[in-house]
N, C-alpha and C positions, 0 to 999 in steps of 0.2 A: 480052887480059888474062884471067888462068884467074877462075875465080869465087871459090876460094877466098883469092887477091888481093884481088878486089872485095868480098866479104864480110870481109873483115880494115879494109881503107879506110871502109866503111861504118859500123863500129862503132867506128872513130877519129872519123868527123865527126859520127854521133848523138849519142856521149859529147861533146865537144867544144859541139858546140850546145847541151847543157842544162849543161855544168861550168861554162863562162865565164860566164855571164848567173846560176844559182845564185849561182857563188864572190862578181859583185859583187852579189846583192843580200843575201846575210849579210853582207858587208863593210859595207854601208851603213843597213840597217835591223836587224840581230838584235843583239844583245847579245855578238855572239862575239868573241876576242882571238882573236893569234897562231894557234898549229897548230889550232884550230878550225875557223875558217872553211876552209879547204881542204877540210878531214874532213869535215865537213857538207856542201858541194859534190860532195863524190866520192861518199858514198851517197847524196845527191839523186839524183847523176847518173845513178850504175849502177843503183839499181832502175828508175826511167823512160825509160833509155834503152833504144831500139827494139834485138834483136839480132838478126847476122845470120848466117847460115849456111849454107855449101855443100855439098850430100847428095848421092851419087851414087844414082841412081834407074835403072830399065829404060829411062826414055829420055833417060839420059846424066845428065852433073852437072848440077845445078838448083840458085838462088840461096832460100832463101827468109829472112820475117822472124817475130820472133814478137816482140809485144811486150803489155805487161801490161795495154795497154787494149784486146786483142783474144783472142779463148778461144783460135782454131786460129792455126795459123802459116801465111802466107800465100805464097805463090808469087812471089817478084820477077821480071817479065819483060824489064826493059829491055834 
């Protein structure tokens, strides 16, 4: 699978793991109706969610992530 694939996939299941668990817990404890609670989920999600990206470098494409509780962006090696 090319990296830029995996780095696409990656950043579906990051957001994914912080949308769903957000969307129910404003559903359940905040004060929100209707188009709200989504709204609110989806920028919980996108700022905290980890992102990922593939950069062609001098030795070939490379996966890395950068996310907002880290300064540099990090190296994925799996």
């Amino acid at each position: 699978m090319a990296k830029g694939t995996k780095a696409l996939i990656y950043n579906f299941i990051g957001f994914g793991l912080l949308f769903f668990p957000a969307r129910y817990l404003f559903d359940n404890y905040a004060n929100f109706t209707g188009w709200q609670i989504p709204l609110a989920a989806f920028v919980v999600a996108t700022i905290l969610s980890p992102k990922f990206k593939a950069l062609r470098t001098n030795d070939g494409e490379k996966l890395f992530m950068s996310w907002i509780f880290s300064k540099t962006p990090n190296e994925i090696k799996w």
